[in-house]
N, C-alpha and C positions, 0 to 999 in steps of 0.2 A: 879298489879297482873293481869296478862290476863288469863281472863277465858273464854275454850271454851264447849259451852253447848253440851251433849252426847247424851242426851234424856230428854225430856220435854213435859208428857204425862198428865198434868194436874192437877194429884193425886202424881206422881213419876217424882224426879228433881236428874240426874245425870250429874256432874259437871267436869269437868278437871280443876285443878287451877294448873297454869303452874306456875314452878320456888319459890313454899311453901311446907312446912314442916310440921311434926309434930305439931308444936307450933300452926300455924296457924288455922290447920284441927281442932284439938283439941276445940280449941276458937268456930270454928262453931258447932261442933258437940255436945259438952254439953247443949252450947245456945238453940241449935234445940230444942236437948231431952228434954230442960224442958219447951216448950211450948207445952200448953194442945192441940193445933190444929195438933200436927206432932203423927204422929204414930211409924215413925222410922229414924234415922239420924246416919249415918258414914261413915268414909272414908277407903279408898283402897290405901294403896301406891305401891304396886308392886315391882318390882325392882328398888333398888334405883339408877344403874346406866342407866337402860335405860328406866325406867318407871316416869312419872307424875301421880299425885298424883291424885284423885278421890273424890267428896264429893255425895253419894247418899242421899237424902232426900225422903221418904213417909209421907204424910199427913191426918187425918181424912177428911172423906166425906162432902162437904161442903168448904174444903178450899183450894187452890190453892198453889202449893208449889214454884213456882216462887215469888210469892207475898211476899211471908214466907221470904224467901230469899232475897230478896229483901230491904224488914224491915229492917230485921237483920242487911244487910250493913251498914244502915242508922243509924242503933245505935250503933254500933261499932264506926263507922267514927266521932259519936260524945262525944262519951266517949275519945275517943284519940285525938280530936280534941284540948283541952285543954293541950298536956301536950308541953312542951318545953325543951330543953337540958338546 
C-alpha cells in the first residue's frame, strides 16, 4: 500500500493511502481511537472516482503520532502474518 505523507506536525499525522478502501481505513481508525495516547483519528475518502483516501491522526501531548502509526503497522502485519489460504 503506498502511502504518501500530507502533514506531519508532530502532534497531527495526515496520511494519503493510495489504492485502499473503506475496509482498510476503518481497521486504522477504530485501532487509533482506542488508544489512550490519540485524541482523534479518521479518514477522508473524497470522491471516489478521483479522489484517494485520507487517514488524519491527532495525539495527546506527549506522544508522537507517527510513532503511533507506526506501531500500529507493526501489529497489524503481525496479527495477519499468521494467516494462510
Amino acid at each position: 500500500m503506498p502511502v504518501k505523507v500530507l502533514k506531519n506536525e508532530g502532534l497531527e499525522l495526515r496520511l494519503r493511502l493510495i489504492g485502499e478502501d473503506h475496509t482498510t481505513l476503518q481497521l486504522f481508525r477504530s485501532r487509533l481511537n482506542a488508544m489512550d495516547k490519540v485524541e482523534y483519528a479518521n479518514y477522508f475518502t473524497g470522491h471516489p472516482d478521483l479522489d484517494e483516501p485520507e487517514l488524519f491522526i491527532r495525539v495527546k501531548k506527549g506522544a508522537k503520532a507517527d510513532k503511533i502509526i507506526k506501531d500500529l503497522c507493526s501489529e497489524i502485519r503481525k496479527e495477519f502474518a499468521g494467516l494462510s489460504n
